[in-house]
Every structure is written in structure tokens, then in C-alpha cells.
C-alpha positions in Angstrom: 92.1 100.5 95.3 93.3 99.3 92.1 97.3 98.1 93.5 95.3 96.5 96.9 93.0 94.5 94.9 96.2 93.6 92.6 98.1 92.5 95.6 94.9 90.3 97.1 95.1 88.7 93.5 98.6 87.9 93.3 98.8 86.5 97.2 95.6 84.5 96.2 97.4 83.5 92.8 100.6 82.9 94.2 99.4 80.7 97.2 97.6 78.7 94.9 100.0 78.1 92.6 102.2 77.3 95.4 99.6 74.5 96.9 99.5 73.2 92.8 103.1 72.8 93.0 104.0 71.4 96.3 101.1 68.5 95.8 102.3 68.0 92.0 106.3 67.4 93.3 105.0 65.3 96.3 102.6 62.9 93.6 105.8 63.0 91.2 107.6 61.3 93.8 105.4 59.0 94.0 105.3 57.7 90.3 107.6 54.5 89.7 109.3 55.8 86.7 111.0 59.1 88.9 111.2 57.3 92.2 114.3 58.0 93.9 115.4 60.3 91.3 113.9 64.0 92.2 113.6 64.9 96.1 110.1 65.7 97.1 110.9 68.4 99.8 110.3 71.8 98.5 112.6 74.4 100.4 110.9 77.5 102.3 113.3 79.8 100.9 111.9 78.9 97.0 108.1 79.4 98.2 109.4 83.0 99.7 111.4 83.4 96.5 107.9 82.1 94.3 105.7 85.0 96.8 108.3 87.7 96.2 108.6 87.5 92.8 104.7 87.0 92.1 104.4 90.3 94.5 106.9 91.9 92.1 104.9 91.2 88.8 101.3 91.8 90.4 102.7 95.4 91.4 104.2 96.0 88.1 101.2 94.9 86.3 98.8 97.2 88.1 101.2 100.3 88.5 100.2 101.7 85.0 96.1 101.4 85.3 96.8 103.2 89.0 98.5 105.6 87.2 95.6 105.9 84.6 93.4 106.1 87.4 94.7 108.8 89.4 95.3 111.1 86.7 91.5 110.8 85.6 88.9 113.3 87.2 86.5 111.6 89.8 83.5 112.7 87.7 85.0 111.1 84.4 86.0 107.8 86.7 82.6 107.0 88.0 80.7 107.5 84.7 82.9 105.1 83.1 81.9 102.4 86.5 
């Protein structure tokens, strides 16, 4: 339970981030003072790159309060819901 909803929070996070990004390089390009200077494509292999590594942190970060949880009795986890 806890690494699913970790990895439902890191996709969301991640795609979002990734929307922020690709509108924010696309309106840079736009600007007078950088036109010409920065390409506004962003490559598919850096947005798999950007998912992958937010997977790998979002996994890492909920592997120890998974751990917690699984070691804990199910009587002592619900009175603490």
C-alpha cells in the first residue's frame, strides 16, 4: 500500500513536472533576449531519463516507512489510523 501510493505520487509528480518543463523551454524560446540561442525541442530519451530517475527516488523514499509498516503488528497499525 504504502510503495503503490508512492509510485502513483511520483508518476503524478513526475508528469507534471515534466508538462512544467516542456511549456517553460517552449515559452523560453519564445522570449527576444534567448531567441535562437537554446533549442526548444526537448528529447524523449531526457523525459524517460526525468520518469526513471523520479521512479528511483519515489521508491527509495517510501522503502523505509514500508519497512516500518510491515514489521508492525496489524492491531498496533490500525489504532495508530
Amino acid at each position: 500500500m504504502i510503495a503503490s501510493e508512492a509510485v502513483l505520487l511520483t508518476v503524478l509528480g513526475a508528469v507534471l513536472g515534466i508538462a512544467a518543463a516542456v511549456v517553460l523551454v517552449r515559452g523560453l524560446t519564445l522570449s527576444p533576449a534567448v531567441n535562437g540561442l537554446i533549442d526548444g525541442r526537448v528529447a524523449p530519451g531526457v523525459l524517460l531519463e526525468a520518469c526513471a530517475i523520479a521512479l528511483v527516488i519515489g521508491l527509495a523514499s517510501a522503502a523505509y516507512p514500508a519497512f516500518r509498516a510491515s514489521r508492525l503488528p496489524p492491531t498496533l497499525a490500525l489504532r495508530h489510523e
